[in-house]
C-alpha positions in Angstrom: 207.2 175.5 243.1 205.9 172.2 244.3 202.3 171.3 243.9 199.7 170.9 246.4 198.1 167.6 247.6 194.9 168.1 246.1 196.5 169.8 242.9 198.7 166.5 243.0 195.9 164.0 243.0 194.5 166.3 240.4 197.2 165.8 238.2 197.8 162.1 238.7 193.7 161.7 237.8 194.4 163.3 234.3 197.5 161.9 234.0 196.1 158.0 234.9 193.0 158.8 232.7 194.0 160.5 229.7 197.8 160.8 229.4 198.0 156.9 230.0 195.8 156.0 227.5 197.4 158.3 224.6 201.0 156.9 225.6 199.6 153.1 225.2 198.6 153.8 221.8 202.6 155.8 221.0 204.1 152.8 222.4 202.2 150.7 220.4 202.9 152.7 217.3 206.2 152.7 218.0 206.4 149.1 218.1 204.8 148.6 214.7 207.0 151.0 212.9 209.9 149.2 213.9 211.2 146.4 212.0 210.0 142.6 212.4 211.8 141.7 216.0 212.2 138.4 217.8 209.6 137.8 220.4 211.8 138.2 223.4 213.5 141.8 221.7 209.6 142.8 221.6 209.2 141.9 225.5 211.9 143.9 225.9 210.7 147.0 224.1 207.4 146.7 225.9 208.9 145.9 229.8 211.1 149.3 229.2 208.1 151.5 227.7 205.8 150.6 230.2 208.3 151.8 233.3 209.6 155.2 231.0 206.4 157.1 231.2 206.6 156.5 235.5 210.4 157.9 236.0 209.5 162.0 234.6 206.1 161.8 236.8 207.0 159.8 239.5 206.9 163.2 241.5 203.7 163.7 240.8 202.2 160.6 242.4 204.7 160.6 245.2 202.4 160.5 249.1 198.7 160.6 246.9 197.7 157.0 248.4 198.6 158.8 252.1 196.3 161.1 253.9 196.4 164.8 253.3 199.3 165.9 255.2 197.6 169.8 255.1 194.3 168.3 256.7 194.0 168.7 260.2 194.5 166.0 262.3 191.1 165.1 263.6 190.0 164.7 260.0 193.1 163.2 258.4 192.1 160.3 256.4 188.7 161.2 256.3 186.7 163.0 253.3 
């Protein structure tokens, strides 16, 4: 079942403000329990964390910078 607009832009809200955050701190972690790595192996690491959290949610945040597409039209873009 695919989720509403406004449940959408719900979910990206939490997701942006809460989920983000606590994923930060894991990756960070993560980094620190691993061994001592070269500079550039580090980069690495931190380039392909910070794009793995997008690719599951990417569904979520798909259209929410777009008008509501259930809104009628005389009030599209408009709050």
């Amino acid at each position: 079942m695919p989720l509403s607009y406004k449940a959408r832009r719900r979910w990206s809200l939490v997701i942006l403000l809460i989920g983000l955050p606590i994923y930060i701190v894991a990756a960070i972690s993560l980094i620190a329990w691993l061994p001592d790595l070269p500079g550039w192996v580090t980069f690495i690491v931190y380039v392909a964390l910070g794009f793995a959290w997008m690719a599951p949610l990417r569904f979520v945040f798909l259209g929410i910078g777009q008008a509501d597409p259930d809104a009628p039209n005389s009030e599209a873009g408009f709050r």
